[in-house]
C-alpha positions as CSV (number, residue, x, y, z in Angstrom):
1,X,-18.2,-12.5,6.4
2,X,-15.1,-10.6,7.0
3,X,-14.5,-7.5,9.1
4,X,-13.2,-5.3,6.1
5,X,-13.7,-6.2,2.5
6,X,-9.8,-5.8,1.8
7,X,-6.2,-4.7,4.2
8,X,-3.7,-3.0,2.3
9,X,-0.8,-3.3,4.2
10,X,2.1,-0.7,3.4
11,X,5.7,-1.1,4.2
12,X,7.1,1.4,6.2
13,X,10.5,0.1,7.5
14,X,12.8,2.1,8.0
15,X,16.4,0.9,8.0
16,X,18.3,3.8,8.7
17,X,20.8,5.5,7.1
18,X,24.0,4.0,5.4
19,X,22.0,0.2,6.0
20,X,23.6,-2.5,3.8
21,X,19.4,-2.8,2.2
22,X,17.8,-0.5,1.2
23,X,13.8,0.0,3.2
24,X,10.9,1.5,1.3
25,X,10.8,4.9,4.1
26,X,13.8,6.3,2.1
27,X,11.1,5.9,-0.9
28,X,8.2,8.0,0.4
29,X,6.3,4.5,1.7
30,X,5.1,6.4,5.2
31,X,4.0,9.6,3.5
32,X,2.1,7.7,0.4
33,X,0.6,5.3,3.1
34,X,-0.8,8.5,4.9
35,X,-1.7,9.6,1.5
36,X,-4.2,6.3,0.6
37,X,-5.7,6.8,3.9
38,X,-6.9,10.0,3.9
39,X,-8.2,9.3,0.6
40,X,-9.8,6.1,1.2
41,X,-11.5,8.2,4.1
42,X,-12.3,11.0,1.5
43,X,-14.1,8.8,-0.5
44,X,-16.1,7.1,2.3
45,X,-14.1,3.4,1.7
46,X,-12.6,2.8,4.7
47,X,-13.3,1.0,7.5
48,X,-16.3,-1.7,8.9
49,X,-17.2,-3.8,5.7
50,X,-14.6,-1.4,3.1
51,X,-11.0,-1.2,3.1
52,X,-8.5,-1.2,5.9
53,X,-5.2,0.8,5.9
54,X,-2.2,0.0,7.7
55,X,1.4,0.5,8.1
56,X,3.6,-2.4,8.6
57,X,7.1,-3.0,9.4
58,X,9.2,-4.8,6.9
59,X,7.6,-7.0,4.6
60,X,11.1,-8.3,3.0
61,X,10.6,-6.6,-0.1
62,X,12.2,-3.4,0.3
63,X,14.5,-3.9,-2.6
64,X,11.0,-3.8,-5.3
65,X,10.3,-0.5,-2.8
66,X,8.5,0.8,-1.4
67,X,6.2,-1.9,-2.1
68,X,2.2,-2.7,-0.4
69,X,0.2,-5.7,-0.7
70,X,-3.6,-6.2,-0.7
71,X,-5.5,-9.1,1.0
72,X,-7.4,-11.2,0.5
73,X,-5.9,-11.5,-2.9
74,X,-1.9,-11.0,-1.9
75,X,-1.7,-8.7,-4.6
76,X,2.1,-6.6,-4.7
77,X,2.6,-3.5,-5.6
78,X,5.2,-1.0,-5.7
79,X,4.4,2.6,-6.4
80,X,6.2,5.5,-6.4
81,X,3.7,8.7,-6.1
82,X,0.2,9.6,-5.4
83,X,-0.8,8.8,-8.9
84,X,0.4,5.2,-8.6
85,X,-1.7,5.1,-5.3
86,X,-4.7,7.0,-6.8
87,X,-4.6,4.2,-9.6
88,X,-4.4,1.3,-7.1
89,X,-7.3,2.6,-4.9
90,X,-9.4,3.3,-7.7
91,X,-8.5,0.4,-10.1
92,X,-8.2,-2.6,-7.4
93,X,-9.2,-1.2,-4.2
94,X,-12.5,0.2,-5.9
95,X,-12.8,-1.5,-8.9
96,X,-11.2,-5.4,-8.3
97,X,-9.1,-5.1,-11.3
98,X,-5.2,-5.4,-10.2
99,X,-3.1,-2.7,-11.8
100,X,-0.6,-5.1,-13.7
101,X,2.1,-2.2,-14.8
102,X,2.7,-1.6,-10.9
103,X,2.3,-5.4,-9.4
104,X,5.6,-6.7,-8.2
């Protein structure tokens, strides 16, 4: 059995100003990142046998951004606000249902 039941991975690259690409920090990625975690903690689904939260650098999608992805089903997503995340924890992290309107 696996550690955690799924990894959401969020990118948080950060490119920099004036960068010929764009990188999903300018979109908010690192604060809605922050945002899924303390709400998967909230709820009591994360961690040991739940979900596990983390920040990654980039994930070559910045251009869909800012964009996560969900194993073990490699499920993309791009968001942009606490609803979107609120609909992707409670839809597919909670429920297993991918959230179709926001899959990349």
């Amino acid at each position: 059995m696996s550690y955690y039941k799924r990894h959401i991975f969020f990118c948080c690259n950060n490119r920099g100003p004036g960068a010929e690409r764009p990188s999903c920090a300018q979109f908010g990625g690192q604060e809605l990142r922050d945002y899924a975690k303390a709400k998967l903690k909230k709820l009591g689904q994360h961690g040991e046998g739940k979900t596990r939260v983390n920040q990654a650098g980039c994930l070559d999608r910045c251009e869909c951004g800012p964009v996560c992805v969900i194993y073990p089903e490699a499920t993309w997503y791009t968001f942009v606000d606490e609803e979107d995340i609120d609909e992707i924890i409670d839809k597919h992290l909670l429920g297993g249902e991918e959230v179709d309107r926001l899959k990349i």
